[in-house]
C-alpha positions in Angstrom: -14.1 -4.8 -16.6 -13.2 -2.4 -13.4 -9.9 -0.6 -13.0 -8.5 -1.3 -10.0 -5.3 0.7 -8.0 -2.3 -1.2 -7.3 -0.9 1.6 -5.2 -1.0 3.3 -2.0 0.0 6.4 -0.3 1.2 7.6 2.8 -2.0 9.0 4.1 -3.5 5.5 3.4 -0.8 3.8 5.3 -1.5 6.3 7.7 -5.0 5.5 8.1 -5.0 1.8 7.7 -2.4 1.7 10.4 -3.5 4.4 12.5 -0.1 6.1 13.1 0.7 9.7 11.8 1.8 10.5 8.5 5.5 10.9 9.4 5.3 7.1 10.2 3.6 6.1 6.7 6.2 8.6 5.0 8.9 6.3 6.8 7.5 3.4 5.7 7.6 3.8 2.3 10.7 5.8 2.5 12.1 2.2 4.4 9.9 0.1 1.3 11.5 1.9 -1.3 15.3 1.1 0.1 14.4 -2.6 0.9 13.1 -2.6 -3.1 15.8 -0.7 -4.9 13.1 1.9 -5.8 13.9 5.4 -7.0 11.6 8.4 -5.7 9.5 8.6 -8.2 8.4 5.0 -8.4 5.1 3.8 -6.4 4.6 1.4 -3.5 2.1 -1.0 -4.4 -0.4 -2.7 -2.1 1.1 -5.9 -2.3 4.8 -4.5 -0.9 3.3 -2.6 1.6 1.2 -5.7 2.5 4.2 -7.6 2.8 6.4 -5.4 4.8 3.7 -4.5 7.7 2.5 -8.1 7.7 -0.9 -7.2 6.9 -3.6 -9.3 4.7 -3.6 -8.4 1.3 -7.0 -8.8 0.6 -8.4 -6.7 3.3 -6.6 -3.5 2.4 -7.0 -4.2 -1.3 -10.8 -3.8 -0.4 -10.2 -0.5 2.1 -8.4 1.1 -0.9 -10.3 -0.1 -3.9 -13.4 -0.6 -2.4 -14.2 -4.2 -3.5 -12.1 -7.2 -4.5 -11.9 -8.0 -8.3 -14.0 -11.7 -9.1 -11.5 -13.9 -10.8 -12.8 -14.6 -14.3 
């Protein structure tokens, strides 16, 4: 069984996108309005996936490393 990361960061954003980290801070800062989310609560993958339109899967791997085998 391998732990996996559900979340992601502004420097991640930053690199997956290629924009500076004032843009990933905006982002989530835009994520967590659109979700209701108070400051201290994460951005996961899956809601950053959704709002920048990119593939799940793919940045699942970039972050994690490897995409979990359904059992």
């Amino acid at each position: 069984m391998s732990i996996y990361r559900m979340c992601i960061y502004a420097k991640e954003i930053s690199f997956i996108t290629g924009r500076s980290e004032r843009y990933a801070r905006e982002v989530i800062r835009d994520i967590r309005l659109l979700h209701g989310k108070d400051k201290h609560q994460v951005i996961t993958i899956a809601e950053a996936c959704d709002y920048l339109g990119l593939p799940y899967a793919e940045v699942f791997k970039m972050i994690n490393g490897r995409i979990p085998q359904s059992s």
